[in-house]
Residue, then its C-alpha position, 0 to 999 in steps of 0.5 A: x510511477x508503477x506499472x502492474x507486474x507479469x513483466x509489465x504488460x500493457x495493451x496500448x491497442x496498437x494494431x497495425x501500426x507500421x514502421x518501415x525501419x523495421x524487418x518486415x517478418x515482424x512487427x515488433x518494435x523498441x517504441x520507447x526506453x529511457x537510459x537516465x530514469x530518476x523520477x519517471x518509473x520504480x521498479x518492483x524494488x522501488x529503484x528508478x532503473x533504466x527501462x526499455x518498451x517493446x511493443x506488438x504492433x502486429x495482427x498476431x499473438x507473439x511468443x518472445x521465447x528465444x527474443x533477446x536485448x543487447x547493448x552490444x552489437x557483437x553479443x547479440x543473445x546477450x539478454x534473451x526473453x523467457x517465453x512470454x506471450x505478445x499480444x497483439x498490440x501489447x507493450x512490455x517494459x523491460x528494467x535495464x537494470x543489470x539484476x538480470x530476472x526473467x520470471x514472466x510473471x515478474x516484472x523482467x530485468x536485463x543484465x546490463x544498464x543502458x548508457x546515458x552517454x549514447x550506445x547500440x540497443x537492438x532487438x532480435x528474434x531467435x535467429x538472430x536478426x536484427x527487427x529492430x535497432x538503434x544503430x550505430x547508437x542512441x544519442x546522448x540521453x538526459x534526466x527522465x527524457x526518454x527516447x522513441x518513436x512517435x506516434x500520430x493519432x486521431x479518432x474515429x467516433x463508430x456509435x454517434x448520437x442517434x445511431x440506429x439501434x434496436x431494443x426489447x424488454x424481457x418478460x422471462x429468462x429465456x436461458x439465453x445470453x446470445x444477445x449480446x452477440x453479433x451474430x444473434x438475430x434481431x430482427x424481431x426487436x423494436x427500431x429506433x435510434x439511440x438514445x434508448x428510454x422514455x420519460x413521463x415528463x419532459x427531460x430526457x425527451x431531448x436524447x430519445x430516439x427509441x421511446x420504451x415507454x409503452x413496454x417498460x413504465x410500470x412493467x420492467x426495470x430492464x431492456x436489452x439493446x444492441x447498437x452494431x458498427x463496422x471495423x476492418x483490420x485496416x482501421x488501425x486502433x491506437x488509444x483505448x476506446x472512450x465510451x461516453x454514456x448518458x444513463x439513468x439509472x444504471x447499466x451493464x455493457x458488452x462488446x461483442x459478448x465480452x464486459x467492458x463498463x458497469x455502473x450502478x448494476x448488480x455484479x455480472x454473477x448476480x445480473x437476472x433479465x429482471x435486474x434493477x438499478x442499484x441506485x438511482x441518478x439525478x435528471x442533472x447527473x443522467x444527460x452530463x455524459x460519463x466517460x469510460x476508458x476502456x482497453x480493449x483487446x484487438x481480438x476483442x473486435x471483430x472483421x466485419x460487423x461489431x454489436x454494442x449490448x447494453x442492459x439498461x436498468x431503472x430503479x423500479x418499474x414505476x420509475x418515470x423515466x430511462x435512459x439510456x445514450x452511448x457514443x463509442x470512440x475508436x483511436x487510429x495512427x501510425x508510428x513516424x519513422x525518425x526517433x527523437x526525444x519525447x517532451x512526455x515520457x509514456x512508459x506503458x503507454x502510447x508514444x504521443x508526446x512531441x518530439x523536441x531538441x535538447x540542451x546542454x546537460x546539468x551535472x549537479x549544481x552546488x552552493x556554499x555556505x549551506x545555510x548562510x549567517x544574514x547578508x553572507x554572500x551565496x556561491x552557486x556553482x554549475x556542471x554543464x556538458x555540450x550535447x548536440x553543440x557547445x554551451x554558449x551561456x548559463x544564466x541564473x535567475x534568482x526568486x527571494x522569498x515571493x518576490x518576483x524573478x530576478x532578471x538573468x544573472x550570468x554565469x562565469x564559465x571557470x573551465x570547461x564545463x563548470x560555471x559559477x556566480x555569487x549573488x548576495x545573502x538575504x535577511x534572517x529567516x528569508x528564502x533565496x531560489x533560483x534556477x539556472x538556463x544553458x544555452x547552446x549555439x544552435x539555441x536548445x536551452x535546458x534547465x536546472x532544475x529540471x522541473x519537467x513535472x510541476x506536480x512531482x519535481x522542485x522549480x527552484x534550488x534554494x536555502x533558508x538564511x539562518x535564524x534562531x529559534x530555540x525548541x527542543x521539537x523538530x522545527x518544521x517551517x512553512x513558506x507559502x504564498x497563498x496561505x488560504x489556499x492551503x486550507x482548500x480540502x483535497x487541493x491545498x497549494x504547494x509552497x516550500x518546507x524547510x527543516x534541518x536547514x535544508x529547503x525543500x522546493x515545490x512540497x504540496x502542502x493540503x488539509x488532511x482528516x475529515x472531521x479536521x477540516x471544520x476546525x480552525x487549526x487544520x491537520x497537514x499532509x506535506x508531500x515531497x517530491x520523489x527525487x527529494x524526500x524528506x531525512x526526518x526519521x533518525x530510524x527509516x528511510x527518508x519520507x516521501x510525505x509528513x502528517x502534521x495532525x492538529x491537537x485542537x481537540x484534545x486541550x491536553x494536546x497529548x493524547x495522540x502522543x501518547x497513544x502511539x507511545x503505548x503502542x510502541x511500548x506494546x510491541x504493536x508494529x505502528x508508527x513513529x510520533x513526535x510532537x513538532x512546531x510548525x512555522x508559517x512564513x516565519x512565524x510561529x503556526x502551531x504545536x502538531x503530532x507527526x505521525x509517520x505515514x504508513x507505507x513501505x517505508x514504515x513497513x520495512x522500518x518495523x520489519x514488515x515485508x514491504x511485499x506485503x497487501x496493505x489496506x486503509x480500511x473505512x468499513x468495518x471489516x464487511x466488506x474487501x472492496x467497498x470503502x477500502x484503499x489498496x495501497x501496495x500490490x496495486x496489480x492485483x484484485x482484492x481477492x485475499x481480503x475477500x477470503x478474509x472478510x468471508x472467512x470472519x463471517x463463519x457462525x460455528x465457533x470451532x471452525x471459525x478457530x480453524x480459520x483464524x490460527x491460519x489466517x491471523x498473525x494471533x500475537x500481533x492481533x492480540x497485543x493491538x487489540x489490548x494497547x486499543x483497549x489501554x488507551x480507549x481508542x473509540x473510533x477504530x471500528x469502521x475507520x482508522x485502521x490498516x490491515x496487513x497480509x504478509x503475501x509473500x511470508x506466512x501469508x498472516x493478516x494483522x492490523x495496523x493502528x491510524x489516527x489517534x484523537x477519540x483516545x484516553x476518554x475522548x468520545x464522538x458524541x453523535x450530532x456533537x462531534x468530537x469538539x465536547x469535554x465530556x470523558x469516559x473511561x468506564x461507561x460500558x460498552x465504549x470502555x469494555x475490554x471487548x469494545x468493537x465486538x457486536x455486543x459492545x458496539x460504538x455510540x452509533x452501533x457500528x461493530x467490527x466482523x474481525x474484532x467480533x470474531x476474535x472475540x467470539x472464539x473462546x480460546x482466542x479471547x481468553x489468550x486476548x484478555x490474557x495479554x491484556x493483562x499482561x499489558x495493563x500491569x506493564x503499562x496502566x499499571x494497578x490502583x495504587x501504583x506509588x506515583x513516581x513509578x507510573x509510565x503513563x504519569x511520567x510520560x505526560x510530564x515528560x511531554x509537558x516539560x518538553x513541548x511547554x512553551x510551544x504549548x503556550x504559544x499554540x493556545x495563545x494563537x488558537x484559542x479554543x472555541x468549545x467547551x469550558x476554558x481550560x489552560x493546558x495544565x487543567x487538561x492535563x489533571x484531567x487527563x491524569x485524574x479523570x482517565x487514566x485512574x478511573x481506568x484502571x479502577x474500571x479494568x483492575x477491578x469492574x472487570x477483573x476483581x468484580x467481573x472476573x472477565x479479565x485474569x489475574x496476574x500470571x503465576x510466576x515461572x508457570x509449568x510450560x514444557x518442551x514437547x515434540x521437537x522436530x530435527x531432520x524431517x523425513x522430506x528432508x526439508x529443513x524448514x519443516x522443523x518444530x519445536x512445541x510447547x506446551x502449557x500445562x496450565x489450566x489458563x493461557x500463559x503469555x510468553x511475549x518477551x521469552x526466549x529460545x536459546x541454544x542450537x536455535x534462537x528466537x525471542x517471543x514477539x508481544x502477543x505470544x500466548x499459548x492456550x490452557x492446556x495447549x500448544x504453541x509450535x515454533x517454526x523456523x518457516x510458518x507457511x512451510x509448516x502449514x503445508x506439512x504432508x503430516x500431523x502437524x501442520x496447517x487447517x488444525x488450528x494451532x498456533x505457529x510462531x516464528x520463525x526461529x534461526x538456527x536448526x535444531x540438532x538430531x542430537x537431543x541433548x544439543x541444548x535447548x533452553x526455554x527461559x522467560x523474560x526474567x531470564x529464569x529457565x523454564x525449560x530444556x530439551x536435554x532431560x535424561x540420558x542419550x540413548x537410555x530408551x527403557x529409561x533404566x539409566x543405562x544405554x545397552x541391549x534392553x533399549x534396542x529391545x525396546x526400541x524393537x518392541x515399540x518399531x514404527x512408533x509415530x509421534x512422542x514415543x518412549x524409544x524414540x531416542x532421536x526425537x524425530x517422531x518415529x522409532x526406527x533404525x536411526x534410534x538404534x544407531x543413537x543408543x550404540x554410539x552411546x552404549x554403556x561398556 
């Protein structure tokens, strides 16, 4: 679980909660903190700190500036607030985790940790008295059990069915938006009670207590209404509000003027007095009540009398029914006084688990052997710590296989707290599990594991008895007792996995794709516990899930395989792949593609800031909010892919240059646009993609490349599917190089905006189709290339030696039900003989040779200079310095693999290519050269790469080299003698002349000696420390 940032705000709308433990000058408490996280909370870090929930439960905005945290009653500032804005009703968590931050518009984080074995935790105000505290000191805390105080809700319905209402259908725009207000007067409207609409038929009748026919039906799409209610400070609001609405077509809702829900409405920019619905409902769907939580602020409600506004849209006006029913529901409670553990930890939330005892505590639990031979016997051994009383017994229960529980098995107790038993081994290939049970002499029990959330923790301990199965792939193995239900689409079932001879309990194992779903061999996602990931990568953190995708498509069973590996040897940032075996319940399943799943794991793998937004994207790039998946920074809006998907959509090609070389990552662009065209992938257009922005960094987007079966020829044949054998590889526009643009559409016409324009850029296509060339001669290779040195043919014997026997026994297990029978092998030749060389013919030739789209090779050592070279910038801002090349070609040079050496370093990532006739600036920081006061920097369509490490030297002929990825060198910054500004090969008095003469001189000037862009008095103190005596 995460909470959202700004110190991890929370409005939990506790207004006037009183606790009498507390000064009575404030009313802001330590509701809840837990001092053992491993499973509950991450932080921004995605470390399970110990955290601490303070809340507002006052009638007044509170200013936290001089509040501080303590664990130490004799160090009472220890940890002091930032200022930072309480409202009413608000919670903030605060990380107990000793890193010590306190920017307000971060999560916050002590500097200090609490104590698991029990110690003092206060709250003070900036005088220094104690508000609130739990003193002498907490107990002792356990596992992802928090500690708090609990609050007592119930609730009050204040808009029931029926409820007086008044109604009126506008005939203009009047200007006026006070009607949604308490105070407007409406007296003059229709009355009635809700719910609000009519019905030529018989349907909604039931739920209208305010009829509208005669004013809406063949007239209007909207009606106003407003339902008030009464509130008083003294109701005290605990859980958010739940508003319940039956409706048809649609609505736009306000409480007291402010939005609070919308459903098939236009957006609130775009909402006229004239609106219609944005989409229309089935009778059935309209009388089933939709709830809407909603949080509102406390301010929000008014002392006095509330309103309820409501737009109610129909479809068109000759719709032949409306409706519109609402209930509104209030929370009230108070916090109880005495703190206990909760059985429910609610960080950001209200405290309304039950209060419960604890048991003994476990330390761990260890096994020997780690994977037993067949019948060796099993030693469990247990660490177990009284708490409130001493331990009286600890039983084991054990499960094999899904057989049922074992009767308790009791434990020896072999000093103090260490327990221990030995049970007996089991057959090859069986699972064995079990938990243990303390019990204490007051009758608390706890348990081990602890199992506190069914959906995110392991039920068992347990081991996999040694069997042999000989593969050269990663066996993944499979025990499930219902093997139907993992088939169930977005349920699945959850079952235990076991790989490396480690036994991971309690794993959902589900169906994933879509088009998968209807094949006989599914596609699987495994997910993982969190406090129990899965060590599967020899590169990366472990993994919190695995996507084992089905090959029932593909009789070569390679394509997927392969189409991560061109990425990979393109430079492309993308997933690792592996073909594995999979067992069910011992037995042989299939042969899959592991694709790694992307996530911040895989984006720190490839050197990506796990910072970074990062969206699954299921449009074609139209749209930044509609069919997208955010998957990090969760807290904020979509508001930069916005910027993104608006800015593509500008027709003039020169500012859409413009736009693009600030907001693209260009390299990394090109080199996936160009691996996407080596392996034809035809469904990355509307779907199967990700896109990244580096928020935090450059601020550059890029994509990330997802699910690779409609690749090396294999098409989606609209009302077939993609279970057909036809093959394409060069059949235009589907093996265009510039497929995905809107003159090179998918079978079904669907065209990408980013990729689109891309291409229509003149410059940035020709840098593209540059790259791609690059890429074909290094990795499709030309016509003609001697067999045994073809990567691709090599790769696909390589795989087919590797994963043969696996292979046979997948099509012995899953026959394939479509097309012509084919053996693995003939699918291969297929694969070989029917893709990839008439690919290249396509490439090498229609488009090259013939079509004279794509480039020939690039000329070797071709004619790129340093140019302006950027040391000491007169901010005196280090990272402003450059370094320009500049190509003297009259076509784009790729430089991807080149090097910078000298007083700087820095390799060209895939993708560099520098424009005919252009410039190409290296940056040790991309975004503060973007912001340069000066001429060059950000909003002028260069291109920025980096960043570079090291400083470049003032000293002009501190080396650098430009040398290409044949380690020729193609240039130096050192080209004269220092200081020799006339360029007569002597330093002395005629090159201070020059200098004078040429004073003020901005840019590449003859006398600037220095190299720092302008002629001054540094240039004349250069040439006298080099003058010529």
């Amino acid at each position: 679980m995460k909470l959202g940032n700004h110190g991890l705000l929370t409005l939990i709308i506790l207004s006037g909660l009183a606790i009498p433990s507390v000064a009575m000058t404030q009313t802001v408490i330590i509701s809840e903190f837990m001092a053992k996280n491993d499973l509950t909370l991450e932080d921004e870090d995605g470390d399970s700190s110990d955290w601490i929930e303070i809340c507002n439960i006052g009638q007044s905005t509170l200013n936290l500036a001089g509040w501080s945290l303590t664990d130490d009653q004799d160090a009472p500032d220890k940890w002091i607030f930032p200022s930072l804005l309480l409202k009413p009703s608000q919670s903030l968590i605060v990380f107990a985790s000793d890193k010590d931050r306190r920017d307000p518009s971060e999560p916050l984080h002590t500097n200090f940790k609490l104590s698991s074995d029990g110690e003092y935790l206060g709250l003070l105000d900036p005088s220094g008295t104690i508000i609130h505290d739990y003193a002498p000191f907490f107990p002792v805390q356990q596992e992802d059990i928090s500690y708090g105080l609990i609050a007592d809700i119930y609730s009050q319905t204040v808009i029931a069915p029926f409820n007086p209402a008044r109604a009126m259908v506008p005939s203009s725009d009047n200007g006026s938006t006070d009607w949604k207000e308490p105070s407007f007067d409406d007296s003059g409207w229709l009355s009635g009670k809700t719910g609000i609409g009519y019905d030529t038929s018989s349907d909604f009748r039931p739920y209208i207590g305010l009829d509208v026919l005669e004013e809406m039906y063949g007239i209007a799409t909207s009606a106003y209404i407003r339902i008030n209610f009464e509130w008083t400070a003294e109701d005290m609001i605990g859980l958010p509000m739940s508003l319940s609405m039956q409706y048809d077509d649609g609505f736009t809702c306000w409480l007291n003027g402010t939005p609070i829900a919308m459903a098939n409405s236009p957006d609130l920019d775009e909402l006229e007095w004239n609106s219609h619905a944005t989409d229309t409902r089935d009778d059935e769907d309209a009388i089933a009540p939709e709830t809407y939580p909603i949080d509102p602020e406390p301010w929000t409600l008014l002392e006095g009398m509330n309103t309820l506004a409501i737009q109610a849209l129909n479809d068109n006006a000759t719709s032949p029914d409306l409706l519109l029913a609402p209930t509104l529901s209030l929370s009230q409670g108070s916090y109880l006084l005495e703190p206990t553990y909760l059985s429910t930890s609610t960080p950001g939330e209200l405290n309304i688990a039950d209060g419960i005892g604890i048991g003994p505590d476990f330390d761990g639990m260890e096994f020997e052997p780690s994977q037993p031979s067949a019948e060796e016997s099993i030693t469990i051994r247990c660490e177990v710590e009284a708490e409130d009383s001493d331990v009286e017994s600890v039983q084991l229960i054990v499960r094999r296989n899904f057989d049922p529980e074992s009767d308790p098995i009791e434990m020896t107790q072999i000093n103090k707290d260490t327990w221990e038993t030995s049970i007996i081994g089991g057959a090859p290939g069986e699972i064995i599990r079990w938990y243990a049970v303390a019990t204490d002499y007051e009758g608390d029990t706890s348990e081990y594991p602890s199992h506190l959330d069914p959906f995110n923790s392991p039920r068992f301990m347990g081991l996999h008895v040694a069997d042999r199965v000989d593969t050269p792939l990663h066996l993944i193995r499979l025990f499930v007792e219902d093997t139907d239900a993992m088939d169930v689409p977005e349920v699945g079932t959850r079952g235990v996995v076991v790989h490396d001879g480690i036994l991971y309990d309690n794993v959902l194992i589900r169906p994933r794709g879509q088009t998968s779903l209807n094949w006989p061999k599914q596609s699987y996602k495994l997910d993982f516990n969190s406090d129990h990931h899965i060590p599967f990568l020899d590169d990366g953190d472990p993994q919190e899930e695995l996507n084992l995708q089905s090959n029932y498509s593909d009789k070569s069973t390679m394509r997927r395989q392969l189409s991560w590996d061109v990425y990979k040897w393109a430079g492309v940032h993308s997933s690792i792949a592996m073909p594995v075996r999979l067992h069910l319940n011992g037995e042989f399943h299939s042969l899959a593609t592991y694709s790694e799943q992307i996530d911040k794991r895989m984006l720190d793998r490839v050197g990506l800031d796990p910072q970074g937004a990062l969206y699954k994207m299921f449009n074609t790039c139209i749209s930044h909010w509609a069919n997208v998946e955010k998957k990090t920074r969760e807290f904020e809006n979509n508001h930069d892919l916005r910027k993104l998907t608006e800015g593509i959509l500008e027709e003039d090609p020169e500012l859409l240059r413009l736009f693009l070389m600030d907001a693209l990552d260009i390299p990394a662009v090109l080199s996936y646009l160009a691996a996407t065209s080596l392996i034809q992938h035809n469904d990355h257009v509307s779907k199967n993609y990700y896109l990244y922005r580096d928020t935090e960094g450059d601020e550059e987007w890029q994509f990330l490349p997802w699910d690779k079966d409609m690749t090396f020829g294999r098409l989606g044949i609209p009302n077939e599917g993609l279970l057909n054998d036809a093959i394409t590889s060069s059949t235009d526009p589907q093996s265009h190089p510039l497929y995905g643009d809107e003159e090179h559409p998918k079978l079904n016409n669907s065209w990408n905006r980013l990729i689109d324009a891309v291409y229509r850029v003149p410059e940035i296509r020709a840098m593209y189709l540059r790259h791609l060339r690059y890429q074909m001669d290094l990795i499709l290779q030309p016509p003609g290339t001697e067999i045994e040195n073809r990567l691709l043919e090599n790769r696909i014997d390589e795989l087919a030696s590797l994963a043969g026997a696996e292979m046979a026994l997948d099509q012995i297990k899953w026959p394939y039900e479509w097309g012509e029978e084919q053996s693995h092998q003939q699918a291969i030749e297929i694969l070989k003989n029917e893709y990839l060389e008439p690919r290249r013919q396509h490439l090498y030739q229609t488009h090259c040779e013939i079509g004279n789209l794509i480039p020939p090779t690039q000329a070797a050592m071709p004619d790129i200079q340093f140019g302006q070279i950027l040391a000491q910038p007169s901010s005196g801002d280090a990272d402003e310095e450059f370094i320009e090349l500049i190509n003297n070609e009259t076509t784009p040079i790729d430089i991807s693999g080149w090097q910078l050496t000298g007083d700087v370093s820095f390799t060209f990532s895939s993708g560099s290519v520098i424009p005919a006739m252009g410039s190409a600036y290296v940056s040790p920081h991309i975004r503060t050269f973007r912001q340069r006061a000066a001429s060059p920097r950000g909003g002028e369509g260069h291109l920025v790469l980096g960043p570079f490490s090291g400083h470049v030297s003032a000293d002009p002929c501190e080396e650098i080299l430009l040398i290409d990825r044949d380690q020729n060198t193609i240039d130096s910054n050192c080209n004269g003698i220092i200081g020799d500004a006339n360029g007569d090969g002597v330093v002395g008095i005629n090159d201070i002349l020059q200098v004078i003469s040429d004073w003020s001189c901005t840019g590449q000037c003859e006398s600037d000696v220095n190299q720092d862009l302008i002629v001054n008095t540094d240039d004349i103190l250069l040439i006298i420390q080099n003058w010529s005596f």
